[in-house]
C-alpha positions in Angstrom: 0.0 0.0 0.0 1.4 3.6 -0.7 2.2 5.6 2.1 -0.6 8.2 3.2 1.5 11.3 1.6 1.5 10.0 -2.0 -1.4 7.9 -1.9 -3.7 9.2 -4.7 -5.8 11.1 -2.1 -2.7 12.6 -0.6 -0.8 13.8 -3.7 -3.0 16.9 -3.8 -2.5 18.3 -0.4 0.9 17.3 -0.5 1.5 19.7 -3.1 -0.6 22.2 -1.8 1.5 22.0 1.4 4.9 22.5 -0.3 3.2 25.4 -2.3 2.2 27.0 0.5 5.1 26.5 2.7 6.8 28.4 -0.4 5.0 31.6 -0.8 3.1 31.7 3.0 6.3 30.9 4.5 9.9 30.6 3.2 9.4 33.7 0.6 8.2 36.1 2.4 11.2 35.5 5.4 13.9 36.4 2.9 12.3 38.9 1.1 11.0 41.0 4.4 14.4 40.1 6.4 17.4 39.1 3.6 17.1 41.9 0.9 19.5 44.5 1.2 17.8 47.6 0.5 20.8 50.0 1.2 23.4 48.3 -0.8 21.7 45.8 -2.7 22.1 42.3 -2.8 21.0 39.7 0.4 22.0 39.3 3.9 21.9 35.5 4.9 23.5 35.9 8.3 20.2 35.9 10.0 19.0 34.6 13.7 15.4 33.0 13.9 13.2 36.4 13.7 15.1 37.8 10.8 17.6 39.8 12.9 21.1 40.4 11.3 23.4 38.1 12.9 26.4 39.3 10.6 26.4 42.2 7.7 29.1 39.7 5.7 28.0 38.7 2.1 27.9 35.5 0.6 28.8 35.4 -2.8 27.3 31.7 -3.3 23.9 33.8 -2.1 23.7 36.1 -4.4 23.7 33.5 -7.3 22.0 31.6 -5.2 19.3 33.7 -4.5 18.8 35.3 -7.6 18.1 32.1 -9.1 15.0 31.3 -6.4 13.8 34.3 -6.5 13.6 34.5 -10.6 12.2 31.4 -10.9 9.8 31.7 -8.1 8.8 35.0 -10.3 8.9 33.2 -13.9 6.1 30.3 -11.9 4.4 32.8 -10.1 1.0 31.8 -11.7 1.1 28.3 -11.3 2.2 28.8 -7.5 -0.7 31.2 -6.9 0.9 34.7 -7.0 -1.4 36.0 -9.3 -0.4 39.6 -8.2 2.0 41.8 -10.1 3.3 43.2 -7.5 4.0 39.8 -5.9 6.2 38.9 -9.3 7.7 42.0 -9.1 9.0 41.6 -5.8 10.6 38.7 -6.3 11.9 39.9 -9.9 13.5 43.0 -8.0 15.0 40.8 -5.5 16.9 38.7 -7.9 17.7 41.0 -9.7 19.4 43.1 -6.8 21.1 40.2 -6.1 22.6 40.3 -9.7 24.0 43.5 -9.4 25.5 43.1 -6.3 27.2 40.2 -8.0 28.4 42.2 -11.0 29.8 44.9 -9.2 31.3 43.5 -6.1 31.9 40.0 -6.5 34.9 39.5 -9.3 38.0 39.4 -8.3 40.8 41.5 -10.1 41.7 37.3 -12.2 37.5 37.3 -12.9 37.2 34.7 -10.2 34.6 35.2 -7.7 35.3 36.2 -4.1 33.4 33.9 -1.5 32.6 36.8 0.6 32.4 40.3 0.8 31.9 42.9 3.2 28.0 44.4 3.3 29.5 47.3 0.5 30.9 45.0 -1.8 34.8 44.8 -0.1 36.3 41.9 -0.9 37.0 38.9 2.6 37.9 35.9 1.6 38.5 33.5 -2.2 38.1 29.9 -2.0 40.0 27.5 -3.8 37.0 26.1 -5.5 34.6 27.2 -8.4 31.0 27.3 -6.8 30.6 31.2 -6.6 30.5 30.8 -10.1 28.3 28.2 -10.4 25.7 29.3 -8.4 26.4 32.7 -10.8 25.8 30.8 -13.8 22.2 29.5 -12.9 21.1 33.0 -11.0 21.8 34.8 -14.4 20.5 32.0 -16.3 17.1 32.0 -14.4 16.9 35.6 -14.9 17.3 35.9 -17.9 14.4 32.9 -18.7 12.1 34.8 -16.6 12.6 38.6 -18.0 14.1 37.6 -21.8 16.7 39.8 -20.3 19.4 39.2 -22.7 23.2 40.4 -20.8 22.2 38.4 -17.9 21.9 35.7 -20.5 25.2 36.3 -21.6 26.5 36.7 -18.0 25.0 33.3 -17.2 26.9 31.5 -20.4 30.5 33.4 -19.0 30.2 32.1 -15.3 30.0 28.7 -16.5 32.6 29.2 -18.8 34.8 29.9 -16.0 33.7 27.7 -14.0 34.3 24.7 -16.5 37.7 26.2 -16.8 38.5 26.0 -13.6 37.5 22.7 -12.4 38.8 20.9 -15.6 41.8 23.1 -16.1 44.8 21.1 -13.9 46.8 23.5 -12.0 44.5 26.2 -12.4 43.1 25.7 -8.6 45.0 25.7 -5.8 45.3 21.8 -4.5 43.6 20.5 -1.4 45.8 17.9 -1.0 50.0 17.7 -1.8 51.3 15.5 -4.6 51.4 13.0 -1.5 48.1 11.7 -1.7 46.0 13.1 -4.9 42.3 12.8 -5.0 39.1 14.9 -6.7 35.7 15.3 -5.2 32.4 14.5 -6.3 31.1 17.7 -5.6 32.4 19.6 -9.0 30.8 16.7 -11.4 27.5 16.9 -9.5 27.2 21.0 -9.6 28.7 20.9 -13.0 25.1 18.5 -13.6 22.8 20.7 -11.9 24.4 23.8 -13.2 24.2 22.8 -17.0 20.7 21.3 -16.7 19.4 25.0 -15.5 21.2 26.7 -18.2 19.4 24.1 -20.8 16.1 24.6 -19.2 16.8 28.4 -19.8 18.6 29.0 -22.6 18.1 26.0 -24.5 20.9 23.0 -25.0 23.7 25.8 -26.1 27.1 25.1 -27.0 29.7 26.3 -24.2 33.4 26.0 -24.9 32.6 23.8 -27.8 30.0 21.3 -26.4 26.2 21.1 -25.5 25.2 21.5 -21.8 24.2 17.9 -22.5 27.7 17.0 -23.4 28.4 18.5 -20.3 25.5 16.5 -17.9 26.8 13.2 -19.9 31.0 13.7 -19.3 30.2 14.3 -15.6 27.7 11.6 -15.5 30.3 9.2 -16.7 32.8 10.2 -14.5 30.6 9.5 -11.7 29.6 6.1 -12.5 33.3 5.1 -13.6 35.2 6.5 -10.5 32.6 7.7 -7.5 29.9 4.4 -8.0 31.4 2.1 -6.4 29.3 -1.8 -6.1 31.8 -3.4 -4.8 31.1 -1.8 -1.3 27.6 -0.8 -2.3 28.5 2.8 -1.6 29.2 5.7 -3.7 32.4 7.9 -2.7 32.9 11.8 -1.8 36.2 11.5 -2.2 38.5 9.5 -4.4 42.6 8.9 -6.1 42.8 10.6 -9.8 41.9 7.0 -11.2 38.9 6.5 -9.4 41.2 4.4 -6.4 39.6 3.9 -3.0 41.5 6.0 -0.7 42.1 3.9 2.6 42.7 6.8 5.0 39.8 8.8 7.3 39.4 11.7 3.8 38.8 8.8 1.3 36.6 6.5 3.6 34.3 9.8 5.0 31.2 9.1 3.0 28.3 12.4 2.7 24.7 11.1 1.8 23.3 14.3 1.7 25.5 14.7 -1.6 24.7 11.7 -2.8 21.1 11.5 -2.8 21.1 15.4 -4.1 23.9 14.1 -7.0 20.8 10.8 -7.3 18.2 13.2 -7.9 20.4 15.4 -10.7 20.9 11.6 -12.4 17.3 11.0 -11.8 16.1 14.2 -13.8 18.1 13.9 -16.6 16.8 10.3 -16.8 13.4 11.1 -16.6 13.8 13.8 -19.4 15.6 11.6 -21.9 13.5 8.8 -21.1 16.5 6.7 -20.3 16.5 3.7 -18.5 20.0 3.3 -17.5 20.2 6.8 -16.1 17.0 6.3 -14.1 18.9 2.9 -12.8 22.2 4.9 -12.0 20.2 7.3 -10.1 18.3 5.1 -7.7 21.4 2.8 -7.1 23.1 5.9 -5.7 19.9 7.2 -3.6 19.3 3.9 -2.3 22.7 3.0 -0.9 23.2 6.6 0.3 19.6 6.5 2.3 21.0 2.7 3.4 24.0 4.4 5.0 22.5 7.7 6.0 19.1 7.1 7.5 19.6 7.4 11.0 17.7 4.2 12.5 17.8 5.0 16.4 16.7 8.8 15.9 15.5 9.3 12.4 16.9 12.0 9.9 20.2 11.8 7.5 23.3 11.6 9.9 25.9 14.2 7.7 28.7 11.8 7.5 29.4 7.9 7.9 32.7 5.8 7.1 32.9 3.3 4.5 33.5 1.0 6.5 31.9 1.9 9.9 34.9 3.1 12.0 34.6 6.3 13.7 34.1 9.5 11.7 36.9 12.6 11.6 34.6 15.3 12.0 33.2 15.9 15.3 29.7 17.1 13.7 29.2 13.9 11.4 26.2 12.8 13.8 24.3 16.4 13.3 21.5 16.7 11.3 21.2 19.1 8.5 18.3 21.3 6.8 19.5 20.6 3.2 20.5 16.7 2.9 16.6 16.7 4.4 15.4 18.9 1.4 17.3 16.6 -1.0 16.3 13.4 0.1 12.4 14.4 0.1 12.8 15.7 -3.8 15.3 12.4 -4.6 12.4 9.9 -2.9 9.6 11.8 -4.5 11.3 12.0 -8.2 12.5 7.8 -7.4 8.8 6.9 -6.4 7.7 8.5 -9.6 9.9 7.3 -12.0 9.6 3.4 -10.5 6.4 3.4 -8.6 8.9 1.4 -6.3 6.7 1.4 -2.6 9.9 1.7 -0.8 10.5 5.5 -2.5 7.5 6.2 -1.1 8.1 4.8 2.2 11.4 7.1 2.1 9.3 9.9 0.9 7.0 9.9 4.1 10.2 9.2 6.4 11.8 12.2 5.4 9.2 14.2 5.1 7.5 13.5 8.5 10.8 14.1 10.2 11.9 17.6 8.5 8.6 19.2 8.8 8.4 17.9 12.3 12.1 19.4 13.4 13.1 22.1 10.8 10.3 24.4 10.6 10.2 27.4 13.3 6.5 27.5 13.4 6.7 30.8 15.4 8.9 33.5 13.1 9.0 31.2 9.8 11.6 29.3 8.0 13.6 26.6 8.8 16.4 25.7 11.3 19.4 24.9 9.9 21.4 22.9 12.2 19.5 20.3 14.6 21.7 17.7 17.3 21.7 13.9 16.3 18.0 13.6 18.1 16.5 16.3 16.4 16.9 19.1 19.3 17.9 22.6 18.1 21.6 23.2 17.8 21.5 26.7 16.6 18.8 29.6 16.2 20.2 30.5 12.7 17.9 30.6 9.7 20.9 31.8 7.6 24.2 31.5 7.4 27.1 32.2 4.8 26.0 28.6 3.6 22.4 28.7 4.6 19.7 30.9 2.8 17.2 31.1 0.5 18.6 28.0 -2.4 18.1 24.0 -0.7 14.7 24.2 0.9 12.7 26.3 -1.9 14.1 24.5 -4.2 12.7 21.6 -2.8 9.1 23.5 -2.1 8.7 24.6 -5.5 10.6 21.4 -7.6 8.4 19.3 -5.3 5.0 21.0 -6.5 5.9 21.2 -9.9 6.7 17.3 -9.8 3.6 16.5 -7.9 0.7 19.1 -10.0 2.3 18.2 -13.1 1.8 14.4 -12.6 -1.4 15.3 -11.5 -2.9 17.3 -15.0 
């Protein structure tokens, strides 16, 4: 029997829930407490009532939120925002966000600071590419939503560089020495999700000589050939140039959160093409991450687990998360649709029940970040320089679309 949520009764005000959890809820938060009307962009330093915890900017946030905000603006209809001034808001928020991006966030190389000061002065670079990724699809959802055609063109240029620079050797500072080489999965599973919004927006376009698609399908090889791993029924964060099982606390820390978000990416582009060893790719790696990750003595996705079992490095591995939460209820939902598997939906209502019974501060609005291993608050935070507006409305609004489209 399926689970109450997506039985055929519940589909309807499941989706209504997510819907209004989006625009009653996690929209109006950021717009009323994040937007910076003084010098433009977002503040995501914020306690549980809005207040500024820290005038810093985010960098990931301003792609980040630009691209919620634009694409909350181009589905404003079919979420219920029938007002102008409601698409408005939202349009002048993102775009806001752009600016502030434009004018404050390159660094003097055209690589993107991580964070700024509230006027634009640059803090801090990282040795990684996601400033620009989250750039790419902020412009590139802009643009869909307002025909806009320079934030078009600023979209195709921030995934330019980020290609560059996470298939360019030596152009990125290494984490590790010559020692002990290794690459992540995170690059090959943003590199996914960012080329899939630009098709969406822009259409399949050529960038540095090949399709988005050509893009999604080299990083969705490289996946399956060096991250997938049967063997040990796991799928691996970390691993040697050659895809080599790295027997040391790094290589061994396995993150299911990633996973099942890097499941669902696999998933989508399955569903769209209609092919059936992408959908089986995808729910081999949701599976064996929720295997690992589902926390049986407390519910909720621990953060981090070992390969093998032994004891994990970081002290928080046991913590649970707001966005590994949002992932897992859009990979469950898009797994149960796509197989019309019972367990999928099973997961769906696990994950679901759990997050909306810790995350949500039904008091001030939004969602708690950062919760202990038994679901008790660890942290009043609704925002952070990693936590804003981007993982949960995602989820909210991708989890409405799935559900109203399947219905009509």
């Amino acid at each position: 029997m399926t689970p109450r949520l997506l039985s055929s009764a519940g589909r309807a005000e499941l989706a209504e829930l997510y819907r209004r959890s989006l625009v009653d809820d996690v929209l109006p938060f950021w717009l009323n407490h994040g937007i910076d009307r003084d010098a433009g962009g977002i503040l995501t330093c914020l306690d549980e009532d809005g207040s500024v915890i820290d005038t810093d900017k985010s960098v990931w946030f301003q792609g980040r939120a630009a691209w919620t905000f634009a694409t909350i603006a181009e589905h404003a209809a079919s979420l219920g925002l029938d007002r102008e001034s409601h698409r408005s808001a939202c349009r002048e928020a993102a775009e806001s966000c752009l600016r502030f991006l434009r004018d404050f966030c390159v660094g003097p190389d055209g690589k993107l600071w991580f964070a700024v000061t509230r006027c634009g002065q640059p803090l801090r670079m990282r040795r990684y590419a996601f400033s620009e990724s989250f750039a790419a699809i902020g412009n590139a959802a802009f643009a869909k939503s307002t025909s806009d055609p320079a934030t078009a063109a600023d979209a195709i240029r921030h995934f330019e560089s980020f290609i560059r620079l996470t298939t360019t050797p030596g152009v990125l500072p290494a984490k590790y020495e010559p020692t002990r080489p290794m690459k992540g999965l995170g690059p090959l599973m943003i590199r996914i999700a960012t080329a899939q919004e630009l098709r969406r927006c822009l259409g399949d376009i050529e960038i540095l000589g090949e399709t988005c698609s050509v893009w999604i399908d080299r990083a969705i090889a490289e996946i399956e050939r060096d991250f997938v791993k049967p063997d040990y029924e796991a799928v691996l964060e970390c691993v040697g140039p050659n895809g080599e099982v790295i027997d040391h606390a790094d290589g061994r820390t396995l993150n299911p959160g990633h996973v099942i978000e890097g499941g669902w990416f696999v998933l989508h582009e399955g569903r769209l093409r209609n092919d059936s060893s992408l959908i089986r790719l995808g729910v081999q790696m949701i599976d064996w991450a929720w295997q690992r990750g589902w926390d049986q003595r407390h519910g909720g996705l621990l953060s981090l687990v070992d390969l093998d079992g032994r004891p994990v490095q970081e002290y928080w591995h046991d913590m649970k998360f707001w966005w590994p939460h949002c992932e897992a209820i859009i990979a469950t939902l898009v797994a149960w649709q796509v197989t019309g598997e019972t367990r999928f939906a099973e997961h769906h209502q696990a994950v679901h029940d759990w997050s909306f019974g810790h995350f949500p501060d039904r008091v001030h609005g939004e969602w708690y970040g950062y919760l202990h291993r038994d679901g008790s608050l660890a942290s009043t935070a609704k925002g952070t320089m990693w936590k804003g507006p981007f993982h949960l409305p995602r989820m909210l609004w991708y989890c409405h679309q799935r559900l109203t489209e399947a219905e009509s």
